[in-house]
N, C-alpha and C positions, 0 to 999 in steps of 0.2 A: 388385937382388939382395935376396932374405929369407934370413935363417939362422933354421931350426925345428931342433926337437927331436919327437921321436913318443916317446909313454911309452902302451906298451900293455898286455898281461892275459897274450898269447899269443907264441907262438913263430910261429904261422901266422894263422889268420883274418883280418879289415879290413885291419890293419898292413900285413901277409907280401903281401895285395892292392896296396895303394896305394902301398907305396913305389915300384915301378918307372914308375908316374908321375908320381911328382916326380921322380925321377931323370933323369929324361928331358927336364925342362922348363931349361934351363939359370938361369933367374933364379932359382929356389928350392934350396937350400943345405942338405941334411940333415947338420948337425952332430952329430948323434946319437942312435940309439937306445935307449932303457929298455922291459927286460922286467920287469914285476913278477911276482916268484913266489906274489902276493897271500894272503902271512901274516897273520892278522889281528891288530889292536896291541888292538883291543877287543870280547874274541871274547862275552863276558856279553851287551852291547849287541845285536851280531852275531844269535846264537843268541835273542837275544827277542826281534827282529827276525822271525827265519824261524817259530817259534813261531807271533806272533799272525798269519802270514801264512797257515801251513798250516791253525788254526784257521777263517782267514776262506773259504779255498777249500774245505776240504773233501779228505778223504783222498783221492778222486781225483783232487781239479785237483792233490792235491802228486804223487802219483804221474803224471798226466799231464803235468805240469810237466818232470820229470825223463824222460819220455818225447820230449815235444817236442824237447828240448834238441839229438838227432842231425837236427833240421832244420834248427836255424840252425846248428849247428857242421860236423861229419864230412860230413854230405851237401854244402853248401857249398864247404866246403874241396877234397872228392873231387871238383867241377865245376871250382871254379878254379884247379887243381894249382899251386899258387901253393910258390915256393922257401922254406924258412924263414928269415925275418930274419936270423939267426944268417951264415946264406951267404952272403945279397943283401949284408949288412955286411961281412962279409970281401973279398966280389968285388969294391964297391966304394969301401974303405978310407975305411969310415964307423966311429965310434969305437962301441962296442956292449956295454952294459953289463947288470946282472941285478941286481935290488934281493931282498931278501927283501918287504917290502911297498911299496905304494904313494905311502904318506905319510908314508914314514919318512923319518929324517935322511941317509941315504944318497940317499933322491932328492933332495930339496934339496939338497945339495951337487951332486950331479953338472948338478944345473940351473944350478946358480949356476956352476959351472964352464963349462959350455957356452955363456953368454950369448949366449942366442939373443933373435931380437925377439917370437916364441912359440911356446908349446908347441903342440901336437897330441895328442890322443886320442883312440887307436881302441880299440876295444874294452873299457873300464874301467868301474871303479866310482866310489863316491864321490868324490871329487878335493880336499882339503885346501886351504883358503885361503893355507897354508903353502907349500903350493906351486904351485896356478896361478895367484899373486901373483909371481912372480918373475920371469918372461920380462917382456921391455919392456910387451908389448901383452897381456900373461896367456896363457888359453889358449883354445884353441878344440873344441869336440865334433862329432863328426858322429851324429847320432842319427837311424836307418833309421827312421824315421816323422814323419810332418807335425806340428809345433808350432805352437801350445800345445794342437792337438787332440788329443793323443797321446802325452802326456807318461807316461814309465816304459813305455810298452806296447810288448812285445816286437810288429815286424815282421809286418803282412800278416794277420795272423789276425783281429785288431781293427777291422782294415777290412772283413774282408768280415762282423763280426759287424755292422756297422753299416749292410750291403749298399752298400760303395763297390766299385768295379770298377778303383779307383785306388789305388796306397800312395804314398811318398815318402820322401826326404831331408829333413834339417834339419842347416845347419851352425849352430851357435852362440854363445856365450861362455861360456864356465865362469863360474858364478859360486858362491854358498853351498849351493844347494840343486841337485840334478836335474834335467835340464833345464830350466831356468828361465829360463838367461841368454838377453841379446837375439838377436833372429835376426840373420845375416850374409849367409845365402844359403837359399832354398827352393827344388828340383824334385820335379814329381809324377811319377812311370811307374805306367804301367798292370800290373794283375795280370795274368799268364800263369796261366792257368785249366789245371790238366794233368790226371794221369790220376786221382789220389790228392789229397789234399788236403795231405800230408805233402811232394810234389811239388811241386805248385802253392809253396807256404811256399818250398822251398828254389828254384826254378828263378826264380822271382821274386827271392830276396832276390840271385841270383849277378847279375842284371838291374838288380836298385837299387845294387848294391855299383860295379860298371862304373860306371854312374850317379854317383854319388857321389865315385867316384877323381876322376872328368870335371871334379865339381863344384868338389871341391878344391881344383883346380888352378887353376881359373876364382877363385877367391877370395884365392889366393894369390901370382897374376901379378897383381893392383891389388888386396892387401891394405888399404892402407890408405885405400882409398875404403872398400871394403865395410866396413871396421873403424867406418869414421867414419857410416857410414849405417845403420848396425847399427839394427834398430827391435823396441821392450820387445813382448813377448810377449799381455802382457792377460793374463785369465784362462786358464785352461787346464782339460785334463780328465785326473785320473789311472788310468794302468790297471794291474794286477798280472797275475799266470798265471790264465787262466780255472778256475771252478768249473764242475761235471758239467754243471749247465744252461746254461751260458753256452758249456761248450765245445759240448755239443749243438745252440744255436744258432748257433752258425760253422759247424758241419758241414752243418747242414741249409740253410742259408743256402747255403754253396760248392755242395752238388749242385743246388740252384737255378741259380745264377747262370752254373753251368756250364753246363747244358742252354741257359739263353737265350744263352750265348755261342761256343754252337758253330757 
């Protein structure tokens, strides 16, 4: 038997996904879940943060950025009609809790109360030493792209800008920085090529998400082998929201890759 914790972003998305399969597996123990209302404790940093980001893409990749966004979320979510946490917790009298932020002292305590042997993270941001130092074996991510090729690159778009016909999972260890920490578990799935490319992004990621629950759970019935054979990442490549010509070459790339793959 594992006892975890899941500290996620959302009311629905990954989380509102995977818990019904751990619940399902009887050795794996959700002691409870945290929703962050993610307030920011250091919003100067934050805000200059997105600045030199918007600067770096360009007023369209920020507006297409914010465009994209109903592909990994709303379209997603409306495919895997998935219950909100909020209920799955209730229905099965798992403790379920709501932080204002993520790193705040309210999480920490409720981690420290829950003494699990690790956390879980689905869907978050930055994650505080503060806190995924406290579970016995710390914490663990699941990040919907292959590491350390893909490190920070939102899902499936990045791949085909590179013309791969493949995306993937990555489970791996929290550590100080963004996807950084060692790997645990890796699978690849193939891109489902659809009508739109908007499509394609979302029917794909509902594809790697199933995937990933799968993966999971695979990692979490012999944790502590995978824990123990965990292997450092190497160098890595980082990506952010495409600029106008970078998204142009994902698009023109997918009508490519779709025709050869019809």
């Amino acid at each position: 038997m594992i006892d975890v914790l899941i500290l996620t972003s959302s009311d629905y998305g990954v989380a509102a996904h995977h818990l019904p399969y751990l619940l399902k597996e009887s050795s794996i123990r959700v002691k409870a879940v945290i929703v962050s209302e993610g307030v920011l404790l250091k919003k100067q940093n934050f805000y200059k943060n997105k600045l030199k980001k918007a600067l770096k893409i360009g007023i369209f990749g920020t507006f297409n950025g914010f465009r994209m966004r109903k592909w990994y979320n709303e379209n997603v979510e409306l495919l895997h009609q998935s219950t909100a946490l909020e209920t799955q917790c209730l229905e099965h009298s798992i403790p379920f809790f709501r932080v204002k932020s993520t790193n705040s002292e309210a999480t920490q305590q409720l981690f420290k109360e829950a003494n699990v042997s690790v956390g879980i993270s689905l869907g978050n941001g930055f994650i505080s030493k503060r806190v995924f130092s406290i579970p016995k074996f710390g914490m663990i991510n699941i990040h919907h792209e292959e590491l350390p090729a893909y490190q920070n690159a939102q899902s499936i778009i990045w791949q085909i800008y590179n013309k791969s016909k493949e995306t993937g999972f990555t489970i791996h260890k929290i550590d100080a920085k963004i996807d950084t920490g060692e790997v645990l578990y890796l699978e690849k799935v193939p891109i489902y090529f659809a009508e739109n490319l908007e499509q394609t992004v979302s029917k794909t990621l509902v594809h790697l998400q199933n995937a990933s629950a799968k993966g999971l759970v695979t990692v979490l019935t012999n944790f502590e082998n995978f824990y123990a054979n965990a292997k450092q990442q190497g160098e890595g490549k980082h990506y952010t929201t495409p600029s106008l010509m970078q998204f142009w070459k994902i698009y023109s790339n997918y009508l490519k890759m779709k025709k050869n793959n019809a």
